[in-house]
N, CA, C and O atoms as a Maestro MAE file, in Angstrom:
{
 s_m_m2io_version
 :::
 2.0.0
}

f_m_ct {
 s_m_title
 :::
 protein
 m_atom[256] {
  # First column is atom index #
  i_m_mmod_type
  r_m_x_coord
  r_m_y_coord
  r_m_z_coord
  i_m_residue_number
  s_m_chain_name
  s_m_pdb_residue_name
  s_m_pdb_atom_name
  i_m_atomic_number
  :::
  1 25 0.842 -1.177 0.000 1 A "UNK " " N  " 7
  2 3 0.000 0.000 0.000 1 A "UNK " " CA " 6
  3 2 0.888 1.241 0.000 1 A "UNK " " C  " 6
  4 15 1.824 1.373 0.789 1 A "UNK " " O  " 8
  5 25 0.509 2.263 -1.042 2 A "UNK " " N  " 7
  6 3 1.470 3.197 -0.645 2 A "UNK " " CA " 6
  7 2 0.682 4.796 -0.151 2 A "UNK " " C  " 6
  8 15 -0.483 5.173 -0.284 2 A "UNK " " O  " 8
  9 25 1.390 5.196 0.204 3 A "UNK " " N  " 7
  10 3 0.966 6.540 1.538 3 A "UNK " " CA " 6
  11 2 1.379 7.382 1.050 3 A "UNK " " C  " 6
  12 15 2.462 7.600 0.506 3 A "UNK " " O  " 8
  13 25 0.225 8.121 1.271 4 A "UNK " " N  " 7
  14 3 0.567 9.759 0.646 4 A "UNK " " CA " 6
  15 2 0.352 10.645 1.756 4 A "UNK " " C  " 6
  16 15 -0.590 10.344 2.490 4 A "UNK " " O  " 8
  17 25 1.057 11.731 2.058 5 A "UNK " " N  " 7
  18 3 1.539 12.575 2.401 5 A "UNK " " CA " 6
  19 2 0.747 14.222 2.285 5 A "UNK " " C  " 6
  20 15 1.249 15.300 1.968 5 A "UNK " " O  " 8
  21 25 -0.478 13.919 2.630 6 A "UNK " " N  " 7
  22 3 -1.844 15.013 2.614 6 A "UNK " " CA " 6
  23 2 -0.950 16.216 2.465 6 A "UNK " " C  " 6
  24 15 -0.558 16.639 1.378 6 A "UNK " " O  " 8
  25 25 -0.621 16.795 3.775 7 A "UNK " " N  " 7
  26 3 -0.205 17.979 4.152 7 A "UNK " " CA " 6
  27 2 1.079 18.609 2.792 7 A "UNK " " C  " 6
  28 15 1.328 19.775 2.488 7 A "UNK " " O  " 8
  29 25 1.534 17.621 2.359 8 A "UNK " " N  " 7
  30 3 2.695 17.912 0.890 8 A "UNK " " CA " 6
  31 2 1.953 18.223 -0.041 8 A "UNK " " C  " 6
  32 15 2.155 19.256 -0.680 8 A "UNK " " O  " 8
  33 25 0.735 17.223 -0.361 9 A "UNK " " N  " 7
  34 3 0.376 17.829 -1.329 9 A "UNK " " CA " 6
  35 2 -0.575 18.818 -1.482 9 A "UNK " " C  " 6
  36 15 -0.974 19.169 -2.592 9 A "UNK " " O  " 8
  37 25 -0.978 19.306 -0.408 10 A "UNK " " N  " 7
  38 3 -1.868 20.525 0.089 10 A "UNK " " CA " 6
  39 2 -0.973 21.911 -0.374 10 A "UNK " " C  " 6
  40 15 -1.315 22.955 -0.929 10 A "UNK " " O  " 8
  41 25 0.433 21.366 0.162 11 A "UNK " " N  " 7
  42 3 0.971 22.494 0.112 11 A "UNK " " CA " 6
  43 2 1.547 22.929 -1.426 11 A "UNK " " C  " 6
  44 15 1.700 24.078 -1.841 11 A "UNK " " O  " 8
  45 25 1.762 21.926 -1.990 12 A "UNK " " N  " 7
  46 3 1.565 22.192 -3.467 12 A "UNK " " CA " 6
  47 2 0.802 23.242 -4.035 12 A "UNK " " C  " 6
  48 15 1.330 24.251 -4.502 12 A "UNK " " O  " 8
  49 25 -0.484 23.034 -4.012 13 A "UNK " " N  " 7
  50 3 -1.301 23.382 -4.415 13 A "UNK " " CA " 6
  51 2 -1.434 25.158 -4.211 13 A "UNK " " C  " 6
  52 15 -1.527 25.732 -5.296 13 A "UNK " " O  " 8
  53 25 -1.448 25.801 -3.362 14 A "UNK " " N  " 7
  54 3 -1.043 27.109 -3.329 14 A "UNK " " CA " 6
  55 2 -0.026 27.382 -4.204 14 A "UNK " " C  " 6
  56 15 -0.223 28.142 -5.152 14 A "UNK " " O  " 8
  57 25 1.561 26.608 -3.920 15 A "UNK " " N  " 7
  58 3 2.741 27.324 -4.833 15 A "UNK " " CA " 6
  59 2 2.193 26.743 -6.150 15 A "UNK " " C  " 6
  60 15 2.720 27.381 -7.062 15 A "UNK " " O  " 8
  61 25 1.416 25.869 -6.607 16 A "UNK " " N  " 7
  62 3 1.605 25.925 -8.110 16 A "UNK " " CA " 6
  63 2 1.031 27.037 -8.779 16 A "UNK " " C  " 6
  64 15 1.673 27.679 -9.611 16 A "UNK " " O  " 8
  65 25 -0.642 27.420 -8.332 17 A "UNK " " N  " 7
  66 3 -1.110 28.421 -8.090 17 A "UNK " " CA " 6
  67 2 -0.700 29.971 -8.351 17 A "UNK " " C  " 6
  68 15 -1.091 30.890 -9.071 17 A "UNK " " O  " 8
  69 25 0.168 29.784 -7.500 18 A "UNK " " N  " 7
  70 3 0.985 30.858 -7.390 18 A "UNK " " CA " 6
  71 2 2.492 31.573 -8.709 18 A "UNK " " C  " 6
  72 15 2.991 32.610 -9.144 18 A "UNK " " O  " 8
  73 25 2.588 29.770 -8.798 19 A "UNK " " N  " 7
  74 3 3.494 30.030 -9.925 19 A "UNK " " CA " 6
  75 2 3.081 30.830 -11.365 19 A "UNK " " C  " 6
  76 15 3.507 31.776 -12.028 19 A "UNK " " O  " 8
  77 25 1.760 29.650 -11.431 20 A "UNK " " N  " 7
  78 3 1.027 29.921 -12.597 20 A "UNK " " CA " 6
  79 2 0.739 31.413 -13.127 20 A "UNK " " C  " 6
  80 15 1.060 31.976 -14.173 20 A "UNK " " O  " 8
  81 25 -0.216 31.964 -11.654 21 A "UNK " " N  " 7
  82 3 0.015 33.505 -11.492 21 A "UNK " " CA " 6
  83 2 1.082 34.396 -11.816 21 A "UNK " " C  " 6
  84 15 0.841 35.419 -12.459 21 A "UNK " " O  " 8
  85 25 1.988 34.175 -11.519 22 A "UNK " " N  " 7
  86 3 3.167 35.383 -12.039 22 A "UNK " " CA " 6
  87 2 3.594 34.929 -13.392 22 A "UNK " " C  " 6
  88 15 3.921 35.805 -14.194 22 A "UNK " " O  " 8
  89 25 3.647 33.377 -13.843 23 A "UNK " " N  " 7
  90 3 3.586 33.266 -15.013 23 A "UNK " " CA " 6
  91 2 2.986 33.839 -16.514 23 A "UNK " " C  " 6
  92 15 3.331 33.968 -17.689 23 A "UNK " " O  " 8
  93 25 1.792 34.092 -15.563 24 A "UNK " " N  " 7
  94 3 0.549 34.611 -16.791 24 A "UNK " " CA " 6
  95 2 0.698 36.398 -16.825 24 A "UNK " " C  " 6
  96 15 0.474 37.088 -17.819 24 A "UNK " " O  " 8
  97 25 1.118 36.887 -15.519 25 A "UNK " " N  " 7
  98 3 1.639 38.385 -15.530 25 A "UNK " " CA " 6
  99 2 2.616 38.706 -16.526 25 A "UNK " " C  " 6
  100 15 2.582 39.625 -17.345 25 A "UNK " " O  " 8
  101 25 3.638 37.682 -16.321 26 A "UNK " " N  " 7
  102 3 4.775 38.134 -17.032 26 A "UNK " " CA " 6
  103 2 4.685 37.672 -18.603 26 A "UNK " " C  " 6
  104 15 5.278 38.350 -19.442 26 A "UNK " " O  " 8
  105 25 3.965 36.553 -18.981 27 A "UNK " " N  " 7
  106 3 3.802 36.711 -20.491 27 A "UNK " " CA " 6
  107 2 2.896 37.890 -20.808 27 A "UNK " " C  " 6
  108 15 3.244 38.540 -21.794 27 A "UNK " " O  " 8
  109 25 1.826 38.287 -20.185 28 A "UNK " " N  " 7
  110 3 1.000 39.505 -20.524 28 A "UNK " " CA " 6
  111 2 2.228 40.787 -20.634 28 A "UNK " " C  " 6
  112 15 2.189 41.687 -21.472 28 A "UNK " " O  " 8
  113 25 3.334 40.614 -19.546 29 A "UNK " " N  " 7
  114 3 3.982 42.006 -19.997 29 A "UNK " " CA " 6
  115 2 4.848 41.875 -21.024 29 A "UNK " " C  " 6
  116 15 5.669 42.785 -21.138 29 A "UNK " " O  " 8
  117 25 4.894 40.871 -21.905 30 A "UNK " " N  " 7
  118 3 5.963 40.619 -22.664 30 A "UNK " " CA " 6
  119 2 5.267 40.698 -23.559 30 A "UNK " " C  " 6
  120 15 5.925 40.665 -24.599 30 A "UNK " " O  " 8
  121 25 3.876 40.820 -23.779 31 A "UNK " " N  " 7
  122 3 2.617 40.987 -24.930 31 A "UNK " " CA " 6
  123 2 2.631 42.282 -24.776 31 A "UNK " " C  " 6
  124 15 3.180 42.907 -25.684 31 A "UNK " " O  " 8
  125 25 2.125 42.975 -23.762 32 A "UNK " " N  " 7
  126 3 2.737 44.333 -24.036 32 A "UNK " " CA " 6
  127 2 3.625 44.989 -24.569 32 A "UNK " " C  " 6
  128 15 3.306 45.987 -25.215 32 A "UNK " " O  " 8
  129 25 5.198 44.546 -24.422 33 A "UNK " " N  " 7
  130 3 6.088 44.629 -24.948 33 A "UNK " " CA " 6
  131 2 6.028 44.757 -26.125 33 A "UNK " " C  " 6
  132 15 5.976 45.860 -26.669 33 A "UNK " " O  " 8
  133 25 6.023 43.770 -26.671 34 A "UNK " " N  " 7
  134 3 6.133 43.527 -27.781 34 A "UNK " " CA " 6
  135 2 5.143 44.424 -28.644 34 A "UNK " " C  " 6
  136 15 5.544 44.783 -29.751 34 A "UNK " " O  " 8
  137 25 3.814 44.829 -28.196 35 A "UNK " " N  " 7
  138 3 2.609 45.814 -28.773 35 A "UNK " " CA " 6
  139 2 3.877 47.322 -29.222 35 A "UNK " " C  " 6
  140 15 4.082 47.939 -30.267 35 A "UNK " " O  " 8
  141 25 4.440 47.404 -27.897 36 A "UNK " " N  " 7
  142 3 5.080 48.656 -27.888 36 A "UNK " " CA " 6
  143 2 6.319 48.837 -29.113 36 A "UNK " " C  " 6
  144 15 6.748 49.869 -29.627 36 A "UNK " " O  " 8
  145 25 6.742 47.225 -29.375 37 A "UNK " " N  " 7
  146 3 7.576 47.612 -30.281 37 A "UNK " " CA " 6
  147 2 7.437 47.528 -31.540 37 A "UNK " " C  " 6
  148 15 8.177 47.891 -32.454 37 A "UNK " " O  " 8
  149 25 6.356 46.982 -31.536 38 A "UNK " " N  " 7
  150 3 5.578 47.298 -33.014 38 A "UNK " " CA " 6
  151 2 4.946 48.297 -33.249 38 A "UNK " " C  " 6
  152 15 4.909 48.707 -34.409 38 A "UNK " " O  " 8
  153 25 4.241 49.004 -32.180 39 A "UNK " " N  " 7
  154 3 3.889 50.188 -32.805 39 A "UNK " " CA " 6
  155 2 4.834 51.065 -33.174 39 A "UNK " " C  " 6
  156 15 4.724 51.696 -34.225 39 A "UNK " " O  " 8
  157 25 6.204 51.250 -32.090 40 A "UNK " " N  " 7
  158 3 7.720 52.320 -32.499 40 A "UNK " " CA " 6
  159 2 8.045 51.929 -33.528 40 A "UNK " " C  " 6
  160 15 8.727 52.729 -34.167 40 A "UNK " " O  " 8
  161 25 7.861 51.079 -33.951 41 A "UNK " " N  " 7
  162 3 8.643 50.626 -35.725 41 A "UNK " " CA " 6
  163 2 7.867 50.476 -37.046 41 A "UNK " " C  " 6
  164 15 8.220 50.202 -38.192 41 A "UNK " " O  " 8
  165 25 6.603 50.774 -36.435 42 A "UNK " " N  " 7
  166 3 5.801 50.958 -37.359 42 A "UNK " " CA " 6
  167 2 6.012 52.176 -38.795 42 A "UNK " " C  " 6
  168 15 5.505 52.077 -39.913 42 A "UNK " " O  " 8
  169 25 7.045 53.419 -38.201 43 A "UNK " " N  " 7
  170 3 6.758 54.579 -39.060 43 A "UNK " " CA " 6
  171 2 8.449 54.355 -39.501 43 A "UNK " " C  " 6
  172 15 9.102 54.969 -40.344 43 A "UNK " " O  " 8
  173 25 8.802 53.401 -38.720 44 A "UNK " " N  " 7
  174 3 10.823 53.490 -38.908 44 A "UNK " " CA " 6
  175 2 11.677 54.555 -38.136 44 A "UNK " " C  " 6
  176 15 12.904 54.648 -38.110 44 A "UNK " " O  " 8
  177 25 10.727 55.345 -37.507 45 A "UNK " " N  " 7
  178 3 11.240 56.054 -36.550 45 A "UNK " " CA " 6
  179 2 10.545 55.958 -35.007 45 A "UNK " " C  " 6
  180 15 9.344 55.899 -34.744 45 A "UNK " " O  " 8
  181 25 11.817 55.963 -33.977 46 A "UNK " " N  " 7
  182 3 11.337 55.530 -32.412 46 A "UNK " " CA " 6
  183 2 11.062 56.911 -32.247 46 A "UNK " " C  " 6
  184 15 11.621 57.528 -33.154 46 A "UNK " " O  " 8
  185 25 10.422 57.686 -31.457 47 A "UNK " " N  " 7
  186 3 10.192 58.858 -30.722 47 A "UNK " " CA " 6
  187 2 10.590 58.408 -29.215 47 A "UNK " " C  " 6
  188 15 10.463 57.259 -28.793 47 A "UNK " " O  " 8
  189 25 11.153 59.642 -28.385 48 A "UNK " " N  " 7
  190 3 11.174 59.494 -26.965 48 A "UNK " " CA " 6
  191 2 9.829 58.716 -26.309 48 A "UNK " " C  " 6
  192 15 9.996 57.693 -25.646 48 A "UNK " " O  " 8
  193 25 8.458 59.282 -26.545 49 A "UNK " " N  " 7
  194 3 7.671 58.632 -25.713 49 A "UNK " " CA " 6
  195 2 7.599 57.260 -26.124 49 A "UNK " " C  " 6
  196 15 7.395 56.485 -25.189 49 A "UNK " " O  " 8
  197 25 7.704 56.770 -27.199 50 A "UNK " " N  " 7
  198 3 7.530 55.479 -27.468 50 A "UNK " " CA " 6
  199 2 9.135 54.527 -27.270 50 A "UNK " " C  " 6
  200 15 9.123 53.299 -27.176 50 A "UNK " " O  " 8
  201 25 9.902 55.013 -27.247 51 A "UNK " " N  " 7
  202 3 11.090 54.864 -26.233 51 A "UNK " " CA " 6
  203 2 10.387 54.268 -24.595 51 A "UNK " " C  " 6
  204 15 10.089 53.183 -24.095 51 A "UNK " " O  " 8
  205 25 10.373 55.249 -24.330 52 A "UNK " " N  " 7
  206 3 10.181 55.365 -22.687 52 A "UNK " " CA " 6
  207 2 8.869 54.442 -22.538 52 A "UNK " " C  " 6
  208 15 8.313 54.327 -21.446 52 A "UNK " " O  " 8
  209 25 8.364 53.732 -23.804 53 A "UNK " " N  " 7
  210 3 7.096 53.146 -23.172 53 A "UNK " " CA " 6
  211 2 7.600 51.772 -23.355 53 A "UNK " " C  " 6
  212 15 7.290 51.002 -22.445 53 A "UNK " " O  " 8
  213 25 8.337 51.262 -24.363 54 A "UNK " " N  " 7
  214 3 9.197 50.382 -24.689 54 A "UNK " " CA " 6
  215 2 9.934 50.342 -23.010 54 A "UNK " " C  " 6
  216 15 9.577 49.415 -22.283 54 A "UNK " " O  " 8
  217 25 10.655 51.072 -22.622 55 A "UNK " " N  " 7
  218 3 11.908 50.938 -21.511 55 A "UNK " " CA " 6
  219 2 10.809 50.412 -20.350 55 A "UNK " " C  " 6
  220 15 11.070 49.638 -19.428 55 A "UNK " " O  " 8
  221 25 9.857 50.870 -20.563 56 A "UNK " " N  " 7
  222 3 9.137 50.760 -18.894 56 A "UNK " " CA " 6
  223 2 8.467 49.186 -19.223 56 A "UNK " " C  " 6
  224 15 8.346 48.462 -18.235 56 A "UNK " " O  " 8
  225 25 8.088 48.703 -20.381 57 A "UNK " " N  " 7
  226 3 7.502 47.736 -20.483 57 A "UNK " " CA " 6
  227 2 8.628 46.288 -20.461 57 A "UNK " " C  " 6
  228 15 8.461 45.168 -19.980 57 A "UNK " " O  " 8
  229 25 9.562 46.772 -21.053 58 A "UNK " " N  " 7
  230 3 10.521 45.595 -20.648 58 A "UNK " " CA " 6
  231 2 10.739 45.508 -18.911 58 A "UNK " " C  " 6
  232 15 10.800 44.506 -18.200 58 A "UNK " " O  " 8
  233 25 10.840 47.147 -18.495 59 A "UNK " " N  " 7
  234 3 11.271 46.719 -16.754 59 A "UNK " " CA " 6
  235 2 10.282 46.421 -15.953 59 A "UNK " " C  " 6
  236 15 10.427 46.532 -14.736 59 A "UNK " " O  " 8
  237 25 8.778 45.870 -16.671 60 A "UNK " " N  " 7
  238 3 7.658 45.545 -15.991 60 A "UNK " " CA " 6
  239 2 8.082 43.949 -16.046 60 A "UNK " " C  " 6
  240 15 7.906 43.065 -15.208 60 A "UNK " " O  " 8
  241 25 8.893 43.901 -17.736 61 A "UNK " " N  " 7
  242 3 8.892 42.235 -17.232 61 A "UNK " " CA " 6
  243 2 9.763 41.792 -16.133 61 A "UNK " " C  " 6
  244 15 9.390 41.067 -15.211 61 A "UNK " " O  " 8
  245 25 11.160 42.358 -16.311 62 A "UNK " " N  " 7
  246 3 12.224 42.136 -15.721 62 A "UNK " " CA " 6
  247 2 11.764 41.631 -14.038 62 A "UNK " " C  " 6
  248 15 11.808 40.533 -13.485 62 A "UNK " " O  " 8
  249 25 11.251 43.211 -13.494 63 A "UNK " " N  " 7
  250 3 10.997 43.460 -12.367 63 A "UNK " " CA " 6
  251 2 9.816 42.797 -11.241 63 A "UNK " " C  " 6
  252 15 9.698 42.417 -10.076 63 A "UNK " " O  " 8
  253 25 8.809 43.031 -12.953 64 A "UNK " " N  " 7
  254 3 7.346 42.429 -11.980 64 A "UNK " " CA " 6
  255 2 6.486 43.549 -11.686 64 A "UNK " " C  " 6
  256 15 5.449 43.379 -11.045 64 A "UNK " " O  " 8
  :::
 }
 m_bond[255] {
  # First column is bond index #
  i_m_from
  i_m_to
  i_m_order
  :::
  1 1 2 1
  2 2 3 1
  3 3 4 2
  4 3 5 1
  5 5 6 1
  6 6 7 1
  7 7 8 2
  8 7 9 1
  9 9 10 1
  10 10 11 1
  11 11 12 2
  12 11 13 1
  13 13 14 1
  14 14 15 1
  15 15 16 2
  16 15 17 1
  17 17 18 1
  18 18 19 1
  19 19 20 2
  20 19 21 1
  21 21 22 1
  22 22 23 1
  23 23 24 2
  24 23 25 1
  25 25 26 1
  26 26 27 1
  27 27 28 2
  28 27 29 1
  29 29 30 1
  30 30 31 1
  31 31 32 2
  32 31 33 1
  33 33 34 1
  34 34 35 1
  35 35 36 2
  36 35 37 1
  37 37 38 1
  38 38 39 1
  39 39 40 2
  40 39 41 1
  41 41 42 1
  42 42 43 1
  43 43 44 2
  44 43 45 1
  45 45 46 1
  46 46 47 1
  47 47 48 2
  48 47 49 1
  49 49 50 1
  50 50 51 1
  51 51 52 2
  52 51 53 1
  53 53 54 1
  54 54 55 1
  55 55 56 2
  56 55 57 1
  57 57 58 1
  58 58 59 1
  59 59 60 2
  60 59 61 1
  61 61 62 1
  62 62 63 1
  63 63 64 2
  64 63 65 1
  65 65 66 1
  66 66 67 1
  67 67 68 2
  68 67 69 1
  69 69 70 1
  70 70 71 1
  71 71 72 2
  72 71 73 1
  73 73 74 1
  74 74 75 1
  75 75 76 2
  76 75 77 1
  77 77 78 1
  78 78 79 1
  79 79 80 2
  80 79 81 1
  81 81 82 1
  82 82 83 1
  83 83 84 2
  84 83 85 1
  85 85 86 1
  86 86 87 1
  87 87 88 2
  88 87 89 1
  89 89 90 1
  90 90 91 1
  91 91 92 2
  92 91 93 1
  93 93 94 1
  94 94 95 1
  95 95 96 2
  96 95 97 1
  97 97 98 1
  98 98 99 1
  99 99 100 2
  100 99 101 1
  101 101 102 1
  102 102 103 1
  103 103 104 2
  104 103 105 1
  105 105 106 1
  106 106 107 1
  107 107 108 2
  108 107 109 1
  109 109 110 1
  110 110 111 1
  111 111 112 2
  112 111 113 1
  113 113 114 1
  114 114 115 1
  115 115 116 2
  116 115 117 1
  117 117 118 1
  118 118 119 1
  119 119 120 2
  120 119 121 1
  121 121 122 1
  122 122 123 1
  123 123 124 2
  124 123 125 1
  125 125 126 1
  126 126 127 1
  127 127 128 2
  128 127 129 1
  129 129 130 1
  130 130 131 1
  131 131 132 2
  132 131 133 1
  133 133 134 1
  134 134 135 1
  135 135 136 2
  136 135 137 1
  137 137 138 1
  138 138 139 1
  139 139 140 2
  140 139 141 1
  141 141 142 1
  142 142 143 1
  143 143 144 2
  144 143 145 1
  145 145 146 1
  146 146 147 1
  147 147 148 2
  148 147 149 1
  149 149 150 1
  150 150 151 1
  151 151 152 2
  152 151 153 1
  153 153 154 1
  154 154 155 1
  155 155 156 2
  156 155 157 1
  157 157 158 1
  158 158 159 1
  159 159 160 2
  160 159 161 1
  161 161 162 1
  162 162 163 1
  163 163 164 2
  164 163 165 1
  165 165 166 1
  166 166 167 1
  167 167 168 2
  168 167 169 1
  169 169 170 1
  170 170 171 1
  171 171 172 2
  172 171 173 1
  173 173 174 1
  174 174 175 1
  175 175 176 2
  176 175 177 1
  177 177 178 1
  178 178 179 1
  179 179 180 2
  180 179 181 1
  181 181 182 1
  182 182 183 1
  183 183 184 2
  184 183 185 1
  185 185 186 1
  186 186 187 1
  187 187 188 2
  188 187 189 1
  189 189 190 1
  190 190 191 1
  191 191 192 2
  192 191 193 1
  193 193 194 1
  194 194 195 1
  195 195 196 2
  196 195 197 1
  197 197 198 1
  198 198 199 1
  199 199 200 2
  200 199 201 1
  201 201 202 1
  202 202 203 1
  203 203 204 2
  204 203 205 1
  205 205 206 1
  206 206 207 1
  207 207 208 2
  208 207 209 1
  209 209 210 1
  210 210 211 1
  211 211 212 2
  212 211 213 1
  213 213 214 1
  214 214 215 1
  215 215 216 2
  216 215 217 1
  217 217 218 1
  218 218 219 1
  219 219 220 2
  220 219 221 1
  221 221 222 1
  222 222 223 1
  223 223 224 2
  224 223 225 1
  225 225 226 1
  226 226 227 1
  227 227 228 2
  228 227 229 1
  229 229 230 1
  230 230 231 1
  231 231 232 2
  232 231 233 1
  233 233 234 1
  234 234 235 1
  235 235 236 2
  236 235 237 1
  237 237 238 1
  238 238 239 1
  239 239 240 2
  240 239 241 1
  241 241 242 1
  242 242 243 1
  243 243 244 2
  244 243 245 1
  245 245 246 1
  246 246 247 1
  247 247 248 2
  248 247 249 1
  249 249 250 1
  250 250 251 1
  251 251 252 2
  252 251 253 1
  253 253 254 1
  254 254 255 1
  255 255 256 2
  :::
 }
}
C-alpha cells in the first residue's frame, strides 16, 4: 500500500497556483512589450515617448 503525504500535497497546491500567477503576468507584460515595439517601428522612426514606453515595459517584465 502506498501513503501519501496530505499535508505535501496541500501544500503544493497554493505554490503551483501561485506560480502559474506570475507566469501569466509576465507573459502579458511581454505581450505588451512587444505591442510597444511594433507600434515604435511601425513609421521606422522611435520617438522618446515610445522609447520610454518600450523601456518601462521591458522593466515591468524584468521586475514584476
Amino acid at each position: 500500500m502506498v501513503e501519501i503525504d496530505l499535508q505535501f500535497f496541500l501544500g503544493l497546491i497554493p505554490g503551483a497556483i501561485a506560480v502559474y500567477l506570475v507566469f501569466k503576468y509576465r507573459l502579458k507584460q511581454v505581450r505588451v512589450a512587444v505591442d510597444a515595439v511594433d507600434d515604435a517601428v511601425e513609421d521606422d522612426k522611435v520617438t522618446e515617448e515610445e522609447f520610454r514606453k518600450i523601456w518601462d515595459a521591458f522593466k515591468a517584465i524584468i521586475y514584476g
